[in-house]
N, CA, C and O atoms as CSV, one atom per row, in Angstrom:
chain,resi,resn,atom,element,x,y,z
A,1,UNK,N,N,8.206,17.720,0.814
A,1,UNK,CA,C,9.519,17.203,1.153
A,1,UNK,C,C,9.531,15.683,0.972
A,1,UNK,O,O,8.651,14.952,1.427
A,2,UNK,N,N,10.254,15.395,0.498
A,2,UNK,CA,C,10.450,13.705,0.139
A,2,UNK,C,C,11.237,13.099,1.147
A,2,UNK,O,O,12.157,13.487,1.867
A,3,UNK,N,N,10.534,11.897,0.976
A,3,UNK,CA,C,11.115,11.091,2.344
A,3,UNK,C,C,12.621,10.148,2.125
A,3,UNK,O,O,12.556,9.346,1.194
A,4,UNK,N,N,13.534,10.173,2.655
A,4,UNK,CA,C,14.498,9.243,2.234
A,4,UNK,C,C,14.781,8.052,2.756
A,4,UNK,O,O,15.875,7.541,2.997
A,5,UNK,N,N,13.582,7.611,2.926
A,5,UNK,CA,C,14.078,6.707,4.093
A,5,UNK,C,C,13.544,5.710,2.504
A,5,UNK,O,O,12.997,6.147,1.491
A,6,UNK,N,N,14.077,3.925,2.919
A,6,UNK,CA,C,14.115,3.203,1.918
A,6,UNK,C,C,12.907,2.592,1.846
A,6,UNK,O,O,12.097,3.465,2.158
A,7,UNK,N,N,12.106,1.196,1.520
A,7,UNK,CA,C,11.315,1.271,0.814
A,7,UNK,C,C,11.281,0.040,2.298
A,7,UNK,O,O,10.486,0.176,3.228
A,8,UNK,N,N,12.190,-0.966,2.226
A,8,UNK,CA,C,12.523,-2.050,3.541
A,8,UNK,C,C,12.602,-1.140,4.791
A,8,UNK,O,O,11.856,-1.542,5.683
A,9,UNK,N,N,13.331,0.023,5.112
A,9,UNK,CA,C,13.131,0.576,6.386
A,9,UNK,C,C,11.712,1.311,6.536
A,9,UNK,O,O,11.393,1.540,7.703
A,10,UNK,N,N,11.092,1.590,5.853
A,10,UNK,CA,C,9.392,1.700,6.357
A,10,UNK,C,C,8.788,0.714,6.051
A,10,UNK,O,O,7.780,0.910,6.730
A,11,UNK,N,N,8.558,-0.489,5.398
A,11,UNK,CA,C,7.745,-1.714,5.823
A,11,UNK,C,C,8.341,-2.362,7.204
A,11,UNK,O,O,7.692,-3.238,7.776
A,12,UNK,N,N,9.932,-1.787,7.862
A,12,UNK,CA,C,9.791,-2.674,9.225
A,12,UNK,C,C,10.020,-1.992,10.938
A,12,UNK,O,O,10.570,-2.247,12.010
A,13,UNK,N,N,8.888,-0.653,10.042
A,13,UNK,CA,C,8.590,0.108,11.120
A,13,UNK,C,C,7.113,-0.631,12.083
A,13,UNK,O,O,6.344,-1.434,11.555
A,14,UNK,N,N,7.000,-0.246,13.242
A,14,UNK,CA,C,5.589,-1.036,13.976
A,14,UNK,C,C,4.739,-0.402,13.219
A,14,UNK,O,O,4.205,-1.219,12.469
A,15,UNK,N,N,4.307,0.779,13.029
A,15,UNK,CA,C,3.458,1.289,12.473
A,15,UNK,C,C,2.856,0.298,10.843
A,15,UNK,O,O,3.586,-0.070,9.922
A,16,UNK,N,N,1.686,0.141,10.940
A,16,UNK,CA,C,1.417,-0.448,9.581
A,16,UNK,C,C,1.686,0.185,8.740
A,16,UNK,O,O,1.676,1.407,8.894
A,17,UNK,N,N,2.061,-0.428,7.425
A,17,UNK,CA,C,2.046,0.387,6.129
A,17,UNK,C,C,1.306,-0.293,5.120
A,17,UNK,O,O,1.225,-1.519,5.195
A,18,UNK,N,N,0.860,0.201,4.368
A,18,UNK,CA,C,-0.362,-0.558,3.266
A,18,UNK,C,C,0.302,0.223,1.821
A,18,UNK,O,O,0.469,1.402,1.508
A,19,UNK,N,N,0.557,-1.019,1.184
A,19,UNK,CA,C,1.423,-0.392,0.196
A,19,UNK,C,C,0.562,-0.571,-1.041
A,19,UNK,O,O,0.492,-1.783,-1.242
A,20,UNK,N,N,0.040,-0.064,-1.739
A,20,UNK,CA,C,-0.379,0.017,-2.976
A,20,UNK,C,C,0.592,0.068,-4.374
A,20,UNK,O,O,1.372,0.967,-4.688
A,21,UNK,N,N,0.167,-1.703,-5.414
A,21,UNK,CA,C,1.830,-1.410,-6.186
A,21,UNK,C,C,0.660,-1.447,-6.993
A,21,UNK,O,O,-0.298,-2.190,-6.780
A,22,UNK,N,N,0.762,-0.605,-7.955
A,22,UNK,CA,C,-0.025,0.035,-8.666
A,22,UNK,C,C,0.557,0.516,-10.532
A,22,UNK,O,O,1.597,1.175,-10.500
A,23,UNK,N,N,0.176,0.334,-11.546
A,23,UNK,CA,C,0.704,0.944,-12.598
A,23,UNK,C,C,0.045,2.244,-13.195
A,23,UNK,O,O,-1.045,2.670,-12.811
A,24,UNK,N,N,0.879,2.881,-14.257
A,24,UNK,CA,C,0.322,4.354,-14.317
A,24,UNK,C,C,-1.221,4.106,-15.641
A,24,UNK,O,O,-2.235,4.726,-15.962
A,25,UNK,N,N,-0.534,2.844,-16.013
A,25,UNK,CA,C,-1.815,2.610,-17.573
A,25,UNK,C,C,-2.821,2.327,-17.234
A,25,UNK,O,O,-3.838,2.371,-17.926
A,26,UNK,N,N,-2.692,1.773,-15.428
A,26,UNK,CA,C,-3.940,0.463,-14.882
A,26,UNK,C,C,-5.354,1.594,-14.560
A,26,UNK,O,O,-5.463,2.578,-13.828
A,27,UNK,N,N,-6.358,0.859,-15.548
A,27,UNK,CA,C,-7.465,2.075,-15.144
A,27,UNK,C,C,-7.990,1.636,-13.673
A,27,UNK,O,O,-7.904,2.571,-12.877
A,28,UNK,N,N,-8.539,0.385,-13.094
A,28,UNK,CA,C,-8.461,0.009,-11.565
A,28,UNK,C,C,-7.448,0.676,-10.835
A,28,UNK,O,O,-7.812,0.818,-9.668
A,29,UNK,N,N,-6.227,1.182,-11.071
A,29,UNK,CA,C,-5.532,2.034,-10.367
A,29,UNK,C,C,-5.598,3.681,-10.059
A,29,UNK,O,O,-4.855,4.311,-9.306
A,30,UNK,N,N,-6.864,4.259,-10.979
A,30,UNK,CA,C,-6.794,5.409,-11.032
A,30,UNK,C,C,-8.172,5.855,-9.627
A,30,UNK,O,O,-8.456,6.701,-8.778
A,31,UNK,N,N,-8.830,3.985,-10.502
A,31,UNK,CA,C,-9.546,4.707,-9.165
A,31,UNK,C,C,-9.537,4.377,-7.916
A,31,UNK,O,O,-10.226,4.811,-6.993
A,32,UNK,N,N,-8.606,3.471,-7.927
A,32,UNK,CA,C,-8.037,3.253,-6.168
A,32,UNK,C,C,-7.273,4.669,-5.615
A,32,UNK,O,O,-7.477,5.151,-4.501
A,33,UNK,N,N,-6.616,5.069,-6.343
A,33,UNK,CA,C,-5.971,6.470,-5.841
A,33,UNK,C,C,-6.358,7.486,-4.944
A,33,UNK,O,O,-5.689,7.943,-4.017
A,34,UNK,N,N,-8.228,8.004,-5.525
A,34,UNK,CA,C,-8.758,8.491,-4.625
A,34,UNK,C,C,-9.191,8.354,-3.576
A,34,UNK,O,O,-9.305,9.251,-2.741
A,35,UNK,N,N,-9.580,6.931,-3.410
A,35,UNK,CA,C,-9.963,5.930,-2.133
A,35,UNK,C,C,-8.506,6.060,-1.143
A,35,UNK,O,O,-8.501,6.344,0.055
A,36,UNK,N,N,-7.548,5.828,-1.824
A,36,UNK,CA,C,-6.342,5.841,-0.422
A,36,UNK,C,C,-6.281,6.986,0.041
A,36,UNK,O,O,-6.267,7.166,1.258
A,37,UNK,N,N,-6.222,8.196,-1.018
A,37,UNK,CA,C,-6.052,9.631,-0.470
A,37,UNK,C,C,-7.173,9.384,0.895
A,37,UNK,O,O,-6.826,9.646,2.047
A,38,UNK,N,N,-8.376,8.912,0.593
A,38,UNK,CA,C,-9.349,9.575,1.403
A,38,UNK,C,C,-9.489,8.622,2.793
A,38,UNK,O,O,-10.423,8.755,3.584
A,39,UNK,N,N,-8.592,7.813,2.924
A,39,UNK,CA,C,-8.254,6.959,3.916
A,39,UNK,C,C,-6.769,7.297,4.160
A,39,UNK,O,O,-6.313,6.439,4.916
A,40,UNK,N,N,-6.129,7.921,3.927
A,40,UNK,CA,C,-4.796,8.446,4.400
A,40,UNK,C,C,-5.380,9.643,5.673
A,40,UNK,O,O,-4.660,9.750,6.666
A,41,UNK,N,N,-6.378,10.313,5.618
A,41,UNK,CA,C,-7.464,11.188,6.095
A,41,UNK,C,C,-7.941,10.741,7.123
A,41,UNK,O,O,-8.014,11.400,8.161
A,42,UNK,N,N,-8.424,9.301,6.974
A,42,UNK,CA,C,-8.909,9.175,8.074
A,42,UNK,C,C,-7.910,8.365,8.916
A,42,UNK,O,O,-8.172,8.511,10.110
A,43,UNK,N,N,-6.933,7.622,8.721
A,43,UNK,CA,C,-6.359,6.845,9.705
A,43,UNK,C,C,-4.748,7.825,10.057
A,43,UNK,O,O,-3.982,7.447,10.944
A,44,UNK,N,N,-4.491,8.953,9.287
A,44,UNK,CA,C,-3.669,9.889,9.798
A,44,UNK,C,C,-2.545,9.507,9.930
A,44,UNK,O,O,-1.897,9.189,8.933
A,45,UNK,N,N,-1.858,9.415,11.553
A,45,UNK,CA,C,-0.545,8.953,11.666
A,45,UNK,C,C,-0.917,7.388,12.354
A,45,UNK,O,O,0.049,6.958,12.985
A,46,UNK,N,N,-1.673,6.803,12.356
A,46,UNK,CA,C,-1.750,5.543,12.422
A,46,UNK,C,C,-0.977,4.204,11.715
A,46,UNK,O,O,-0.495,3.101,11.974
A,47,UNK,N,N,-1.238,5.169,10.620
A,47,UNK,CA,C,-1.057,4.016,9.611
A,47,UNK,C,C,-0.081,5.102,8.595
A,47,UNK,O,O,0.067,6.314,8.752
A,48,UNK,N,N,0.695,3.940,7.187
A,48,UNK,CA,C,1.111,5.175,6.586
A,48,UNK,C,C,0.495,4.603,5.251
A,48,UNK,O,O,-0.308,3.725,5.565
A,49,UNK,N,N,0.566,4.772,3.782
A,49,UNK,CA,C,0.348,4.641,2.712
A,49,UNK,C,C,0.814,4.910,1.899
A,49,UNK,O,O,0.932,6.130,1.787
A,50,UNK,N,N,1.295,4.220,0.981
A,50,UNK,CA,C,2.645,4.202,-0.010
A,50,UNK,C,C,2.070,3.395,-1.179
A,50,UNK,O,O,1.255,2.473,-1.136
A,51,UNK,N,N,2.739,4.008,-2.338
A,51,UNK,CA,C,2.316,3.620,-3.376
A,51,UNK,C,C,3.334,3.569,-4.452
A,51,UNK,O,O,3.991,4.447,-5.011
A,52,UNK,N,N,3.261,2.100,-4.593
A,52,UNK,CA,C,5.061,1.540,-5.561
A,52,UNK,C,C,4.272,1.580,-6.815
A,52,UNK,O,O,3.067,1.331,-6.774
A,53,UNK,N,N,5.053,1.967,-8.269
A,53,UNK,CA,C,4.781,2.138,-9.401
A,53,UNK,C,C,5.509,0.279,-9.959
A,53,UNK,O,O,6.731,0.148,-10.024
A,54,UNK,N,N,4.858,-0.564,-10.190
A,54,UNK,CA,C,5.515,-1.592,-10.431
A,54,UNK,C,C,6.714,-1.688,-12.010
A,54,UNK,O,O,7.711,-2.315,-12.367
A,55,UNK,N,N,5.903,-0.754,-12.465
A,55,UNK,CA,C,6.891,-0.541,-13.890
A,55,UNK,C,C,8.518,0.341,-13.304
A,55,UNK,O,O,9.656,-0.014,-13.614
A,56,UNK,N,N,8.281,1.096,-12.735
A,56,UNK,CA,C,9.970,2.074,-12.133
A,56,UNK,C,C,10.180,1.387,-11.311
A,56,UNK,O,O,11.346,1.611,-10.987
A,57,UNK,N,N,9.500,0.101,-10.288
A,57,UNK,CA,C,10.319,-0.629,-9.503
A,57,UNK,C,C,9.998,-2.040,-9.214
A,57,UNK,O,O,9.473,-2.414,-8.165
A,58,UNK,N,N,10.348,-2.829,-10.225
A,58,UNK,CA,C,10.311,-4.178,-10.860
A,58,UNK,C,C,10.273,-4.992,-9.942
A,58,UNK,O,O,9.373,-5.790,-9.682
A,59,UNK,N,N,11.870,-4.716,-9.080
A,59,UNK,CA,C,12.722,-5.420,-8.461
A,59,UNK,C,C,11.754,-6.040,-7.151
A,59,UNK,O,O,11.504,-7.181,-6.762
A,60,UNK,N,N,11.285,-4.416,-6.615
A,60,UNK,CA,C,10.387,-4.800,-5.484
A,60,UNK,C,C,8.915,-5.714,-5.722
A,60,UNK,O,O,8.506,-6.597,-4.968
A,61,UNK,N,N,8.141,-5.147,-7.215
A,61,UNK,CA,C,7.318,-6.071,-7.393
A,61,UNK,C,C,7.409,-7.287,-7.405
A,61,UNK,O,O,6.609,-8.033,-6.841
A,62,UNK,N,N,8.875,-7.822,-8.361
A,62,UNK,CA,C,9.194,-9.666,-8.789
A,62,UNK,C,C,9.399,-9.817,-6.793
A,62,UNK,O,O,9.160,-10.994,-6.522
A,63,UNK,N,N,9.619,-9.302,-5.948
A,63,UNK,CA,C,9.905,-9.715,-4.658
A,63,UNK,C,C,8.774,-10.376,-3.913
A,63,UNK,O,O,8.712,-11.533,-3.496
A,64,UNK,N,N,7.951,-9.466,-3.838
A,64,UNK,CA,C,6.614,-9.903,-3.538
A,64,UNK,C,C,5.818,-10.294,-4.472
A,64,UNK,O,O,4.679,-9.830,-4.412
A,65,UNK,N,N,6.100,-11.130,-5.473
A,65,UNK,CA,C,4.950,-11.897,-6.645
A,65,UNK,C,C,3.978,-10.956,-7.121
A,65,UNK,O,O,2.830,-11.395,-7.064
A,66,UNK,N,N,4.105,-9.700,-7.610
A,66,UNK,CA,C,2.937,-9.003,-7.708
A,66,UNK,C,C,2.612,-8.979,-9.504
A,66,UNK,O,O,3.108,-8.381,-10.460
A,67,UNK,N,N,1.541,-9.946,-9.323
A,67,UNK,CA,C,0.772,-10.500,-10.926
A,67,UNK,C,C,0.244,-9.581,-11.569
A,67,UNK,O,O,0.315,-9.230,-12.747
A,68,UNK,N,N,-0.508,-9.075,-10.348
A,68,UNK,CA,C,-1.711,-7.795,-11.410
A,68,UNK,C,C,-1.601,-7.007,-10.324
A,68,UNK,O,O,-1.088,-7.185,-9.219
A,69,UNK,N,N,-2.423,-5.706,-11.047
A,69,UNK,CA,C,-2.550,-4.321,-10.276
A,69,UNK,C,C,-3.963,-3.689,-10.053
A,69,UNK,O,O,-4.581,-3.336,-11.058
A,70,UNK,N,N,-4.453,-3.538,-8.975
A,70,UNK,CA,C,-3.630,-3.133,-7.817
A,70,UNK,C,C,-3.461,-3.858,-7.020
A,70,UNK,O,O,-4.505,-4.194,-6.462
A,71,UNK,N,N,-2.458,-4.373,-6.602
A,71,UNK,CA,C,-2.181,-5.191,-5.218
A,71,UNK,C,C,-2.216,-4.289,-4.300
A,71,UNK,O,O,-1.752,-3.196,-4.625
A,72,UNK,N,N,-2.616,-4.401,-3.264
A,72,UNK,CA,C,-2.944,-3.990,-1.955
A,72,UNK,C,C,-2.220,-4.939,-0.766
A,72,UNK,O,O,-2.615,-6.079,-0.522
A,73,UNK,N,N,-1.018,-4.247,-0.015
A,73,UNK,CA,C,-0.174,-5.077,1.153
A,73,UNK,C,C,0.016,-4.509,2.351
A,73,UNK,O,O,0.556,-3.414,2.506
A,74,UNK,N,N,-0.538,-5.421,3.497
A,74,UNK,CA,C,-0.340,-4.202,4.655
A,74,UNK,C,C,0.874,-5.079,5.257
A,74,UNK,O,O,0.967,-6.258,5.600
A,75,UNK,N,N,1.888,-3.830,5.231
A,75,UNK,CA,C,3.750,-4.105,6.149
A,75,UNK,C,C,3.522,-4.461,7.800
A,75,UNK,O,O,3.548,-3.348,8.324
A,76,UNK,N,N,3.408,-5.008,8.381
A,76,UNK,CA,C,3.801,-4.481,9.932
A,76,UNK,C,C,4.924,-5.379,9.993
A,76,UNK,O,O,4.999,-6.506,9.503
A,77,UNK,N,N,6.124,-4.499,10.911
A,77,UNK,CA,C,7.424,-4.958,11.392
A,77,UNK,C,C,8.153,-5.730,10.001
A,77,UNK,O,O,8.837,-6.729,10.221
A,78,UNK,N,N,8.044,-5.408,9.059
A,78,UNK,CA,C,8.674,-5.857,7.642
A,78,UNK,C,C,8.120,-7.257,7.157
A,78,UNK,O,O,8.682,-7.845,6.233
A,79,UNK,N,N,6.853,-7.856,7.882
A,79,UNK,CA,C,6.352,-8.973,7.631
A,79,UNK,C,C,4.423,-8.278,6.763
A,79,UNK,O,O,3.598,-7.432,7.108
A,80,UNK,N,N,4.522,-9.121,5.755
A,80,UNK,CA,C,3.060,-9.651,5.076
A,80,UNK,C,C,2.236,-9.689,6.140
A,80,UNK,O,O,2.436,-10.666,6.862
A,81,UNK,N,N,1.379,-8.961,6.486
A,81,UNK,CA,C,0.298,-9.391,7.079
A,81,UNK,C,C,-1.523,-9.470,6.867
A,81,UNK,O,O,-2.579,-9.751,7.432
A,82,UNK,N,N,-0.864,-8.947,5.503
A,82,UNK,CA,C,-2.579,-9.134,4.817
A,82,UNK,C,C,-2.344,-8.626,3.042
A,82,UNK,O,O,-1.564,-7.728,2.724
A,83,UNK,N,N,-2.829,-9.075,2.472
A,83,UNK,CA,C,-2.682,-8.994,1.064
A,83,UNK,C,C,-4.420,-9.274,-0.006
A,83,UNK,O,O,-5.450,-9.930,0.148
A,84,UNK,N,N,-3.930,-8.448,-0.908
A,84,UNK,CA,C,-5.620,-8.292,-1.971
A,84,UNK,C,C,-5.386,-7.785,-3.162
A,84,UNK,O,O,-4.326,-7.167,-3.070
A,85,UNK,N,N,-5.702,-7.731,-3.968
A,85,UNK,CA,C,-5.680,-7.574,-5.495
A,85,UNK,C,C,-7.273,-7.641,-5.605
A,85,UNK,O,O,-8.211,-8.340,-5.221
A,86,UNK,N,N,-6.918,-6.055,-6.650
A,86,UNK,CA,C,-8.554,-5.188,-7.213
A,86,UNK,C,C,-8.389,-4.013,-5.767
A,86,UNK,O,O,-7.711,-3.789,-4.765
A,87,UNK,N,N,-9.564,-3.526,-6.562
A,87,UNK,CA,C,-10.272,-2.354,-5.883
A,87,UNK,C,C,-11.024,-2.537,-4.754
A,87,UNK,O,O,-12.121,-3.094,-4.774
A,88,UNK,N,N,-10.375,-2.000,-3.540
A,88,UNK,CA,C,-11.335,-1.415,-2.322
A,88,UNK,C,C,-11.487,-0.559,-1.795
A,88,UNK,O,O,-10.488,0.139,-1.620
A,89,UNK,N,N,-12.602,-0.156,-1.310
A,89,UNK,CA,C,-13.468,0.974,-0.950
A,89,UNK,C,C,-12.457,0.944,0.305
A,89,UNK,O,O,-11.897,-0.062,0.740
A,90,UNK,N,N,-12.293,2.814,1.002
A,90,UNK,CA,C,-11.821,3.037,1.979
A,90,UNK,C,C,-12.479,2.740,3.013
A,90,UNK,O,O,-11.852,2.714,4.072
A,91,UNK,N,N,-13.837,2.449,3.023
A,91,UNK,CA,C,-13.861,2.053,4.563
A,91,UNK,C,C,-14.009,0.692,5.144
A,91,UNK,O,O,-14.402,0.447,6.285
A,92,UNK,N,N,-13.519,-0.480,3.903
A,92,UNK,CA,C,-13.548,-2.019,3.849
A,92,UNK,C,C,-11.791,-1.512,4.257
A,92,UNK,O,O,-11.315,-1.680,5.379
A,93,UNK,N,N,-10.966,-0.837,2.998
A,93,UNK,CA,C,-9.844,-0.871,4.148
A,93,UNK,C,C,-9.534,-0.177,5.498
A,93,UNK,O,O,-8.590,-0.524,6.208
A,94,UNK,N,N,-10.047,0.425,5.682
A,94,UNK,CA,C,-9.825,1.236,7.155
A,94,UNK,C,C,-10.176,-0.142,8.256
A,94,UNK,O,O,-9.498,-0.343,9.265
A,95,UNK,N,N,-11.434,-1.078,7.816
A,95,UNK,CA,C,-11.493,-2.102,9.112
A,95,UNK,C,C,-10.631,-2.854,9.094
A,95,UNK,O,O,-10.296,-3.337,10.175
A,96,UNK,N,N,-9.870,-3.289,7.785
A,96,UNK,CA,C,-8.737,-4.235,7.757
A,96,UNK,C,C,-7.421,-3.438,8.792
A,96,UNK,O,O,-6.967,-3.903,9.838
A,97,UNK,N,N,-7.117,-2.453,8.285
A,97,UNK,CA,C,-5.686,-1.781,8.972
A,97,UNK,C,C,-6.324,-1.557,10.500
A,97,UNK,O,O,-5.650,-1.809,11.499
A,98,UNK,N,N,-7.605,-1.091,10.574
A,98,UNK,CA,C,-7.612,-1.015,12.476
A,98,UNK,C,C,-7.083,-2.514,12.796
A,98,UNK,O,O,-6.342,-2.367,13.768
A,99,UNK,N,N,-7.103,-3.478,12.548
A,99,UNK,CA,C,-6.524,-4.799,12.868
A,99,UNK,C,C,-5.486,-5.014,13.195
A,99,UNK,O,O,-5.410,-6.010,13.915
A,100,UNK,N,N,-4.222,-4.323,12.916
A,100,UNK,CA,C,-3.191,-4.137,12.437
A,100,UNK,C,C,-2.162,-2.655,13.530
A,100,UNK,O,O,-1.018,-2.594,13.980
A,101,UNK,N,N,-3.247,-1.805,13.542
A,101,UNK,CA,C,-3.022,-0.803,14.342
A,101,UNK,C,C,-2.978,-0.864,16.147
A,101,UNK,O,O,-2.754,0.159,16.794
């Protein structure tokens, strides 16, 4: 079931969100993919994880300056509160978002 809620009303939920803007060509993106799945697992309803395609949504990338891929952004309350570009291992991000949580 797809969610309808907008892209601004879940980054300014309390709950963190860690948004991954990511492209479909980017080979660093293929293998971040499995790493979030497997940290979506462990932090559950804690946290949520979302993943913007920067090519189908421009608008939001040119918003937040996003140069290269993968950017990595964690939302709380619709504010930046931590940001990274490249590949990380799920359990370097899991200590970042317990921060956050």
């Amino acid at each position: 079931m797809k969610n309808c809620m907008s892209f601004q009303e879940i980054i300014n939920a309390e709950t963190p969100v860690l948004v991954d803007f990511y492209a479909t060509w980017c080979g660093p993106c293929k293998v971040q993919a499995p790493i979030l799945e497997d940290l979506s697992k462990r932090v559950g309803d804690q946290a949520r994880i979302l993943k913007i395609d920067v090519d189908k949504n421009p608008a939001v990338a040119d918003k937040y300056g996003i140069q290269g891929v993968p950017t990595l952004m964690i939302f709380k309350n619709g504010k930046v509160v931590w940001r990274q570009s490249g590949v990380m291992q799920s359990n370097q991000l899991q200590k970042v978002l317990q921060q956050y949580i």
